[in-house]
C-alpha positions in Angstrom: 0.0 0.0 0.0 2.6 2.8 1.2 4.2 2.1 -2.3 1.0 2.6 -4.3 0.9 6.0 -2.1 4.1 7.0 -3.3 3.6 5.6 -6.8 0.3 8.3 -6.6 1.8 11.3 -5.3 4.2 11.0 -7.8 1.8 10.5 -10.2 0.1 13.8 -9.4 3.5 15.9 -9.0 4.5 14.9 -12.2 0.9 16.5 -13.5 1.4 19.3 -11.6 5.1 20.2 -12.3 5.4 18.7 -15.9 8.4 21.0 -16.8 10.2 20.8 -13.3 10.4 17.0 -14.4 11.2 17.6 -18.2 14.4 18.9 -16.4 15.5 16.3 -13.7 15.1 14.0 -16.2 17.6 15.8 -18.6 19.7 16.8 -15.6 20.1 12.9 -14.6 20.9 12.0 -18.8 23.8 14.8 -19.0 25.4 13.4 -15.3 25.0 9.6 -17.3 26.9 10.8 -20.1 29.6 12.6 -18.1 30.1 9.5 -16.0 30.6 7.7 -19.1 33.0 10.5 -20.8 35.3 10.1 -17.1 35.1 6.4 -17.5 36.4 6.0 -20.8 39.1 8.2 -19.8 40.6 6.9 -16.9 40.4 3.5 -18.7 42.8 5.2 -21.4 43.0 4.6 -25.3 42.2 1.9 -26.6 45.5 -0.1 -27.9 45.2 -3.4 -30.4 45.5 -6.8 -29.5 48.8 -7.6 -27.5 49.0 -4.8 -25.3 51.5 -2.2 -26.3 52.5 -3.5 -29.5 51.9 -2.5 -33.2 48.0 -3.1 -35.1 48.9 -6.8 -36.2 46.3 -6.9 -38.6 43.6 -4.6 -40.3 45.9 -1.3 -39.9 45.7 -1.1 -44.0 42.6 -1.2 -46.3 43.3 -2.9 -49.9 44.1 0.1 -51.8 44.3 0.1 -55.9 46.6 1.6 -58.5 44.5 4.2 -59.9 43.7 5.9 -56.7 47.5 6.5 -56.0 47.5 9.5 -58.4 44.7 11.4 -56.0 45.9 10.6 -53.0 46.7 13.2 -49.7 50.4 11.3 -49.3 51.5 8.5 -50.5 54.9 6.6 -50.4 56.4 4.3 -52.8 59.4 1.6 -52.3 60.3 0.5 -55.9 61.1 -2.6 -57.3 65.0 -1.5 -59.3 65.1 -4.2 -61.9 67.7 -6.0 -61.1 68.5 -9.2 -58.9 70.5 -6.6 -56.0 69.4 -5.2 -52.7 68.9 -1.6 -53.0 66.9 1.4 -51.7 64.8 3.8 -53.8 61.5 5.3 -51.9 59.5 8.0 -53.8 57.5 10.2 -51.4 54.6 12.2 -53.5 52.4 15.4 -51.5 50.2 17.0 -54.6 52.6 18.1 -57.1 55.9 18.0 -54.4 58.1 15.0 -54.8 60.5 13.8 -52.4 63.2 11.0 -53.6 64.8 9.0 -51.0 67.5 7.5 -52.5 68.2 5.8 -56.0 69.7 2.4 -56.1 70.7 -0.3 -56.2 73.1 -0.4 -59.1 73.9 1.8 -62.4 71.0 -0.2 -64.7 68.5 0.9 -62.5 68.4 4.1 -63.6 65.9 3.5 -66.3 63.4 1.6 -64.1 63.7 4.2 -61.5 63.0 7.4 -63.5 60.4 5.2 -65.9 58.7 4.9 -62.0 59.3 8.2 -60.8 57.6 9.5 -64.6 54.5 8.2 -63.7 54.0 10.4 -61.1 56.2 13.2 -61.4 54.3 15.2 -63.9 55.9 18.9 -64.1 59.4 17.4 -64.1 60.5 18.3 -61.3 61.4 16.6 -58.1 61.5 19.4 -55.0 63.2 17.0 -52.5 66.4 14.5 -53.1 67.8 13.0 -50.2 71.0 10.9 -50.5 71.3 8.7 -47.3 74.9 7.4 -47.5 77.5 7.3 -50.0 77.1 3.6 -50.7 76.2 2.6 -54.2 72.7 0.7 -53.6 71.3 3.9 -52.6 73.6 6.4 -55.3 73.8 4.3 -58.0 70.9 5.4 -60.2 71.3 9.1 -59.2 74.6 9.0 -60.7 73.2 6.8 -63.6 75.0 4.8 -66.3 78.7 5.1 -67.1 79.8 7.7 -68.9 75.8 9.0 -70.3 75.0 11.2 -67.0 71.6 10.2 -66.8 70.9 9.5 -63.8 68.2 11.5 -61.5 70.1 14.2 -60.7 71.0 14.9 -64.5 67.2 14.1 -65.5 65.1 16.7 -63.9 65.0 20.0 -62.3 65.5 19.0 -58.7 64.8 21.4 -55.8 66.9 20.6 -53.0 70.0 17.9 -52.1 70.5 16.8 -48.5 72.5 14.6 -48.7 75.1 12.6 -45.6 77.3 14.8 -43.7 80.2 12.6 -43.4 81.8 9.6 -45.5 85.1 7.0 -45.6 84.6 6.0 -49.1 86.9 7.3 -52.2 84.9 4.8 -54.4 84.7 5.2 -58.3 80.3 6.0 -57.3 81.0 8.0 -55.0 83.1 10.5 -57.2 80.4 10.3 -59.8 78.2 11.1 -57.4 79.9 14.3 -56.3 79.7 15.1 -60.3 75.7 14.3 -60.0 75.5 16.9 -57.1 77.3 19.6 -59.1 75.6 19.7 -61.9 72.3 19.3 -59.8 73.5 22.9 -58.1 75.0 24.2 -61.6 71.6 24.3 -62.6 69.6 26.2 -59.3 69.6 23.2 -56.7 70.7 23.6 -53.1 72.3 21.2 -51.7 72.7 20.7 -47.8 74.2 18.5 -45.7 71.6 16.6 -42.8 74.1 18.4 -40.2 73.2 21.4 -42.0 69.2 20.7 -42.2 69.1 19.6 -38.3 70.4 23.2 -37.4 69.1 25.3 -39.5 72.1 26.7 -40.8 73.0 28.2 -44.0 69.7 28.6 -45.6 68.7 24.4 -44.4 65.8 23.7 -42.4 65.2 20.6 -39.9 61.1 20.9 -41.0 60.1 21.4 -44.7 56.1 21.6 -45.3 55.0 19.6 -48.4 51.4 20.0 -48.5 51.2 24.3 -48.5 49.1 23.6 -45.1 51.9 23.0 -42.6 49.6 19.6 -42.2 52.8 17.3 -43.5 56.0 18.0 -42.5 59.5 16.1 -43.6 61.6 16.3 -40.8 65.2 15.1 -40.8 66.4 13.8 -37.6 69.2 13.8 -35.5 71.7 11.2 -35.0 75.4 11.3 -33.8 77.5 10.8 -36.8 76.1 13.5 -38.8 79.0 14.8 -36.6 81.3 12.0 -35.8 83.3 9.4 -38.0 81.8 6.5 -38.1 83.0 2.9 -38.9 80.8 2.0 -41.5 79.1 4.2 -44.2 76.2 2.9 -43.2 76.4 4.8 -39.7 76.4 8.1 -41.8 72.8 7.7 -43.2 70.5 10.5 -43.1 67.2 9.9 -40.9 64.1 11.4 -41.6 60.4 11.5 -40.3 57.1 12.2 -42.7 54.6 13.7 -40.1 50.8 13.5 -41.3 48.2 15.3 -39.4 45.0 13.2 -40.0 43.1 15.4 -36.8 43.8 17.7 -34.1 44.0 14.5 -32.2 45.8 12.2 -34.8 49.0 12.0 -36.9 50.6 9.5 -38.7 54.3 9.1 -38.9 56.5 7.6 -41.7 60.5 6.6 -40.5 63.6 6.0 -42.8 66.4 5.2 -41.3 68.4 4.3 -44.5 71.1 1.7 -43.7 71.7 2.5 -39.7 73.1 0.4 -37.6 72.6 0.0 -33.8 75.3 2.5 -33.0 73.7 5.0 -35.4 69.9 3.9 -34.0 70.6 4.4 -30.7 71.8 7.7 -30.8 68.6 8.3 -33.0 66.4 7.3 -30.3 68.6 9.3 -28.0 68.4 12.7 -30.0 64.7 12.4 -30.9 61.6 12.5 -29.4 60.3 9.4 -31.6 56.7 8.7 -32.2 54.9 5.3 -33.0 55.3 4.6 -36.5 52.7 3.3 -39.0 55.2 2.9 -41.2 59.2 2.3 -40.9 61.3 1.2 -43.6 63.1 -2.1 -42.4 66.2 -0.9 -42.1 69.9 -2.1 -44.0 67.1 -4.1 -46.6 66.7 -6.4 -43.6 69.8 -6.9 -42.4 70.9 -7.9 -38.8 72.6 -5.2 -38.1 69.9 -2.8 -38.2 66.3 -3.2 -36.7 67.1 -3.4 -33.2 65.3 -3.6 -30.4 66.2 -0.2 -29.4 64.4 1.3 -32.5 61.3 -0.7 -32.7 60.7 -0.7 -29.0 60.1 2.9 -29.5 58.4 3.1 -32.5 56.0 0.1 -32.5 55.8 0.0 -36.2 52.3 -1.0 -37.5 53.4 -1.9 -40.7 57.3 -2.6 -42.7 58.4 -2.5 -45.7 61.7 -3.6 -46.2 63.9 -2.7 -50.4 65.7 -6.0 -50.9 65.8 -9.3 -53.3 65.3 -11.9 -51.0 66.7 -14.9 -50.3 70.4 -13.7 -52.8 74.1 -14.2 -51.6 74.8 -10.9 -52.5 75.9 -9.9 -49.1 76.1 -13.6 -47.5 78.7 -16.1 -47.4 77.0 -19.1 -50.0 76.7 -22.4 -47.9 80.1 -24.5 -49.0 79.6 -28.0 -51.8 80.2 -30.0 -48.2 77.9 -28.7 -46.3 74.8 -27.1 -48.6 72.9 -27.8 -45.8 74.6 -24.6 -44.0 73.0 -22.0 -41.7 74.6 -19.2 -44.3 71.0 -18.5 -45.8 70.1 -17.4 -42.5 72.2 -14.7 -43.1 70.8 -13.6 -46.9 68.2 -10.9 -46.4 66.1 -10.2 -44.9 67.8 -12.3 -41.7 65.9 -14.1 -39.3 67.4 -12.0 -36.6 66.0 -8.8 -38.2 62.2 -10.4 -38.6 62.2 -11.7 -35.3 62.5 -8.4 -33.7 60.5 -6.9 -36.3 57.9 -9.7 -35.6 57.1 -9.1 -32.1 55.5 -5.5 -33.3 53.5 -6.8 -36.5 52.9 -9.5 -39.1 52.7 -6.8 -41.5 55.6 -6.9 -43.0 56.7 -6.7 -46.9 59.6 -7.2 -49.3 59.8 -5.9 -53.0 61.6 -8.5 -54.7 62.9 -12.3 -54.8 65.9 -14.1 -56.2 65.4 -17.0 -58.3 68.8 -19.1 -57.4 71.0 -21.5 -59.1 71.9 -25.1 -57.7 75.4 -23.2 -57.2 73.4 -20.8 -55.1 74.1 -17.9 -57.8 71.4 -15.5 -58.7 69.6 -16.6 -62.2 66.9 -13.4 -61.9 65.0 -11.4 -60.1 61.0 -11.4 -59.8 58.5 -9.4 -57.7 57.5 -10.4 -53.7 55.3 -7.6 -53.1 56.5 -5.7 -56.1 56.2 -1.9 -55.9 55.0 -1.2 -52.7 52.5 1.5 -52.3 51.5 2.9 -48.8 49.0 5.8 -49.6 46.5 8.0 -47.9 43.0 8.6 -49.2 40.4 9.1 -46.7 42.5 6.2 -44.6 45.8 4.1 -45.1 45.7 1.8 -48.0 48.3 -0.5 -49.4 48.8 -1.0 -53.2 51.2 -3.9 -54.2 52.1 -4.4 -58.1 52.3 -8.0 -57.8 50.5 -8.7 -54.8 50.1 -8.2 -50.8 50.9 -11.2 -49.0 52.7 -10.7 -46.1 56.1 -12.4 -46.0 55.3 -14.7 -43.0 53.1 -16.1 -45.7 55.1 -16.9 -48.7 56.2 -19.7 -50.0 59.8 -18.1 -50.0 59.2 -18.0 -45.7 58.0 -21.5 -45.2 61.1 -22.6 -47.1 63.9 -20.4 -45.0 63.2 -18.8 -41.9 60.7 -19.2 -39.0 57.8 -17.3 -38.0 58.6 -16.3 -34.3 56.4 -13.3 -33.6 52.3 -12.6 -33.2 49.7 -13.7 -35.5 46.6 -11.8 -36.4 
């Protein structure tokens, strides 16, 4: 009874008062969704499966090649032609190109700049950037011997920054220095990356590609921009590609060109690194580069490493006694390199394969991925010319190295 009483006078306030309870009731919805807001909060972003590492799956849409020319951003690692590891990464903002190296040997010069054509439209490219003075990443700037018709002969190129130190004398490398001076002869600048990280002499450490300070190409900092290194490869220019997606979301891009874990330690020493959803494997996979001290900053969501997998081009061949030997452990990209890389993602991607003799010579070259093709068009998409299985699922895996990282 005493609830049906209360029940009634309710009943009859409600009546009375119909606006008084129009705004209790509105009161008590706003304090439900504030509770809510708080709750989410203190429970914190939300972060893929496996805690605190990188989106193991479904961080790409299936993109295709006839969006790529409409695209915000998008990045390109090309396929060179040839059965050598080698770096070439074409970086393309509206009509502003940016050229991250040109390898891997001389005859790559015509599949690079037939590439480059396809997208570069007014001829010129704004940005060059010349890692290290080692001829997988020169070789097709420079261009074929004696015909200067490599990249930096080929088109009206904006800016050079290119490594601020060097050991090699090589016959490439003094081409190279050619390449660069005609490149200026003809209205380039050309800066070192010590130059570019401090701003001196007309260099800049940020340069806006997009005309609405939303991308930024940043080079980074790393010690032997002002030390001598040991290896070339220590010398490598680092840079960052910055997208701002929201006022609450940007995407970062890494190259690291062929660093090595003294080099990539003082790079996560000098910079304030961000999670990455995309990193160029460094050193085209090799076990020198990649370490732990990198990606356990970056988290990389996805990886796509520039290399002919699976060649002796860099690796002892196994020996007639013992073909059976653990030296293809050590053709790229290594086992050590994918395992570290593996514990941040399965998304991982190689441009090319070597077809192998019984003498473990290289017959040819054909695509893995092919041209790979991260761009952004309303979200990330991936666009591979041959295809876009990941390397943990290729038949080239299964036969030579083990998948010891997350699935999914």
């Amino acid at each position: 009874m005493g609830r049906r009483r209360n029940y009634n006078k309710a009943k009859r306030v409600a009546k009375k008062y119909p606006a008084v309870i129009a705004v209790v009731v509105a009161l008590l919805v706003i304090a439900i969704i504030l509770l809510a807001v708080l709750y989410v909060k203190k429970l914190g972003p939300f972060k893929p499966r496996g805690g605190d590492g990188g989106d193991g799956g479904g961080s790409v849409a299936a993109g295709n090649v006839t969006e790529i020319s409409e695209a915000d951003l998008s990045v390109h690692f090309l396929e060179l032609g040839n059965a050598n590891a080698g770096d070439c990464t074409l970086i393309k903002c509206g009509n502003t190109e940016i050229l991250i190296d040109a390898g891997s040997k001389r005859n790559s010069t015509e599949t690079v700049k037939n590439y480059i054509n396809k997208y570069c439209t007014d001829g010129k490219i704004e940005y060059i950037v010349a890692t290290h003075a080692h001829e997988d990443h020169i070789a097709a700037l420079v261009g074929e011997s004696g015909k200067n018709n490599g990249v930096l002969y080929s088109y009206e190129i904006g800016t050079v920054i290119q490594f601020s130190g060097h050991n090699t004398t090589s016959g490439i490398y003094n081409d190279y220095v050619s390449a660069v001076a005609y490149a200026e002869s003809q209205g380039a600048y050309v800066f070192t990356a010590s130059q570019c990280w401090n701003n001196a002499d007309g260099a800049q450490r940020t340069y806006y590609i997009d005309g609405e300070s939303k991308i930024s190409f940043n080079i980074l900092y790393q010690k032997y921009y002002d030390e001598k290194a040991s290896t070339e490869n220590n010398y490598s220019v680092c840079t960052l590609l910055t997208q701002e997606i929201s006022a609450e979301e940007k995407y970062s891009y890494l190259f690291t060109g062929d660093l090595e874990k003294a080099g990539e330690e003082s790079l996560v020493k000098s910079n304030a690194l961000p999670r990455c959803k995309l990193y160029k494997g460094g050193h085209h996979g090799s076990s020198t580069s990649s370490n732990d001290v990198l990606l356990n900053v970056i988290k990389p969501e996805n990886i796509a490493i520039c290399t002919c997998a699976g060649t002796y081009e860099y690796a002892k061949k196994p020996s007639a006694e013992s073909p059976e030997s653990s030296a293809k452990l050590n053709t790229f990209p290594t086992q050590e390199a994918l395992d570290r890389m593996a514990k941040w993602t399965e998304k991982i991607y190689v441009t090319s394969l070597g077809i192998l003799r019984e003498d473990y010579s290289t017959e040819k070259q054909v695509s893995m991925n092919g041209d790979i093709v991260f761009y952004y068009k309303g979200e990330l998409k991936l666009y591979c010319s041959d295809n876009s299985t990941v390397l943990k699922d290729t038949a080239w895996f299964a036969q030579n190295r083990t998948w010891n990282g997350r699935e999914g």
